[in-house]
N, C-alpha and C positions, 0 to 999 in steps of 0.2 A: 830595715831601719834599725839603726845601734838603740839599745838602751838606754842611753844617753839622751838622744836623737827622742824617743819616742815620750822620753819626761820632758821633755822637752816642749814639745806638741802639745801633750796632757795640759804642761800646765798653762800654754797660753790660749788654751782652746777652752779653759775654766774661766781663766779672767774675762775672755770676751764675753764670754755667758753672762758669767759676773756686772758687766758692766765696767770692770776696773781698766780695761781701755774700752772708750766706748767709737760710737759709727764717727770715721772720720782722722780718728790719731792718728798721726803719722807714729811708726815703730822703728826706731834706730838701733841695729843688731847690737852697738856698744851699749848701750842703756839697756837691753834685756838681758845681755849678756851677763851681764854687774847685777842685775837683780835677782837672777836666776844662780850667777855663781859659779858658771860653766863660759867656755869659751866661745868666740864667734859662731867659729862654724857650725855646731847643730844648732845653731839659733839659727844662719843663712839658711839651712837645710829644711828646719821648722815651717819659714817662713813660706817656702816655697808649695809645702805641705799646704800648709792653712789657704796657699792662696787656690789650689783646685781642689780644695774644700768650700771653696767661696767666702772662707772669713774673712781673706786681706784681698787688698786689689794693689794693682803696680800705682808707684808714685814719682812719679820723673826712671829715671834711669835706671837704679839701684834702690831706691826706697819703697815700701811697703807703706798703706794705711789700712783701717778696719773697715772693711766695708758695711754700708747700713743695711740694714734690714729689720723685720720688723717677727714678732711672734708669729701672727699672721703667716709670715713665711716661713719660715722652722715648721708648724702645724702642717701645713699644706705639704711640704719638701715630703716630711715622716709622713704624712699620709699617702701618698705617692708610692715612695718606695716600700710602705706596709703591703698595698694594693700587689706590687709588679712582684716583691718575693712571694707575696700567699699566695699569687697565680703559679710564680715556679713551685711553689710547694706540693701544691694544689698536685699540679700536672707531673709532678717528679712522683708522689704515693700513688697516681692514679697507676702512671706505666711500670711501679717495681721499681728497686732498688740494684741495683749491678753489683755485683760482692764489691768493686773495688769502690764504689762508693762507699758502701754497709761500712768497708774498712776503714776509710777513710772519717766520715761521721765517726764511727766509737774513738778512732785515733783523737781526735778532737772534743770529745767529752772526756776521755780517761785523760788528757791536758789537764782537763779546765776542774775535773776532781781533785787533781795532785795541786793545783795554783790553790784552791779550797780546802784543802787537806788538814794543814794546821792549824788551821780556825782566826788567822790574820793576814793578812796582805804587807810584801815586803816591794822596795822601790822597783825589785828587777819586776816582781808579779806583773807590773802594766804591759809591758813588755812583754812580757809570755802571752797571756791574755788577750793583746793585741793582735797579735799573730793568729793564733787559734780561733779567734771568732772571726779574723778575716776569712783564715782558711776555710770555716764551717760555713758560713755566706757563700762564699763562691763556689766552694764544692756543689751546693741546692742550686745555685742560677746554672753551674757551667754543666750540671748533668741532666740537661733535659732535651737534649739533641735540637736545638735552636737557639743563635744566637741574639735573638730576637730582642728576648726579657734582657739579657747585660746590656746590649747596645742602649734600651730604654733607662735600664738606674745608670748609667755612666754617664750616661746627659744629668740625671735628676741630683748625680752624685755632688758635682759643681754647686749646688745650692747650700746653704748656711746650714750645718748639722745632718745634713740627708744620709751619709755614707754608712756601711755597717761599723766604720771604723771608727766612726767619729764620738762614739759614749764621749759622754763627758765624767771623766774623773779629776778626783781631786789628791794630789798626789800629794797633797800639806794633812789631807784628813783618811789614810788609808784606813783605819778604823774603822770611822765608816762607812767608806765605799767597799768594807767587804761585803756587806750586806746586798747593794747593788747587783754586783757578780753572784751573791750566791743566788739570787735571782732570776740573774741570768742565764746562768747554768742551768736552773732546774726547767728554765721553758727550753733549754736546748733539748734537755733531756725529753720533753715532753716530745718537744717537733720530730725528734728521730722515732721515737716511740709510733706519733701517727704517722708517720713515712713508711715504717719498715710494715707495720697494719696494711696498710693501702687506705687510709683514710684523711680521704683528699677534705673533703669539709675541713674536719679538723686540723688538720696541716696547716690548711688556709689560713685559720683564725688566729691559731698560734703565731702565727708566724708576723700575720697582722699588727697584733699586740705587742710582740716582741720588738717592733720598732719603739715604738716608746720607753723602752728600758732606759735610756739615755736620759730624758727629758722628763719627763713625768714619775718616775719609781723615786726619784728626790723625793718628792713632799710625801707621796703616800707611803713610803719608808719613814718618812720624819726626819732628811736627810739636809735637804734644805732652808739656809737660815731664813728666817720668817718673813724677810722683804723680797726672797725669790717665791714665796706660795702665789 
């Protein structure tokens, strides 16, 4: 996904949060397009995005609406996929580490240092960021010699906010959503830490936890305007 493409996602996967389109709008690519300031196509692109994210559903032929959903479900979705990665976490510390994993994880913390480095976040940072936390997710599912655990979150991925991908940033307030990430980060650091240990408990928890970076590190950051507490 372009740069573009990926602010693109950010920002209208903030507004649904938001409420500023709420369950039901229908979304006309010329009207976000004009709001946003970019052209059709990574908004078509966006769309298609959110929609096996589960935020938009098809609307006749060509058009998108929001699909409802409720807290309830966001809670439940993270809670899910908390459960299915601290199990891969879990079972990836218990059997060792494989160098080209070991590589692979530092590869994707030394990223997410350098995105962290200057002490601000700039528009491409989502982007970079994006990638590298994807990357560090699937790395931990795809190295456990069973297909088992993905086949499980790629069903649960479809649900409103579940995917490792789906943090919600706010790409109007990079300020501070550095904060966020630097958060982020540091439980990454933590989770490789108990992986390369062999300590599967703690991997687990980590990793648990680490789902809610998206959704909940808002308010207990102080990040969150006061009608989303």
């Amino acid at each position: 996904m372009s740069k573009n493409n990926t602010s693109v996602v950010a920002s209208l996967r903030q507004w649904i949060r938001e409420g500023r389109y709420p369950a039901g709008e229908r979304l006309a690519e010329l009207h976000v397009a004009e709001h946003l300031g970019v052209s059709r196509t990574p908004v078509r692109l966006a769309f298609r995005t959110l929609e096996q994210e589960g935020l938009l559903e098809r609307a006749g032929q060509r058009g998108y609406r929001v699909r409802a959903f409720t807290e309830t479900d966001i809670l439940c979705a993270l809670e899910v996929r908390g459960a299915l990665e601290g199990l891969a976490a879990r079972r990836l510390a218990e059997q060792g580490l494989a160098p080209a994993v070991r590589t692979q994880l530092a590869d994707c913390l030394e990223q997410g240092h350098a995105v962290l480095a200057k002490g601000y976040l700039e528009a491409d940072d989502v982007t970079v960021w994006s990638e590298l936390n994807q990357r560090f997710h699937t790395t931990i599912i795809g190295s456990i010699g069973s297909p088992v655990i993905g086949d499980a979150l790629a069903r649960n991925d479809h649900l409103p906010f579940a995917s490792a991908d789906s943090i919600i940033l706010d790409t109007q307030a990079l300020d501070r959503e550095y904060r966020k990430l630097y958060v982020a980060q540091t439980q990454h650091q933590a989770i490789v830490q108990a992986l390369r240990q062999g300590e599967g408990a703690r991997a687990e928890m980590l990793m648990r936890e680490h789902a809610y970076i998206g959704l909940r590190y808002g308010e207990l950051l102080s990040l969150d305007p006061p009608d989303r507490r």
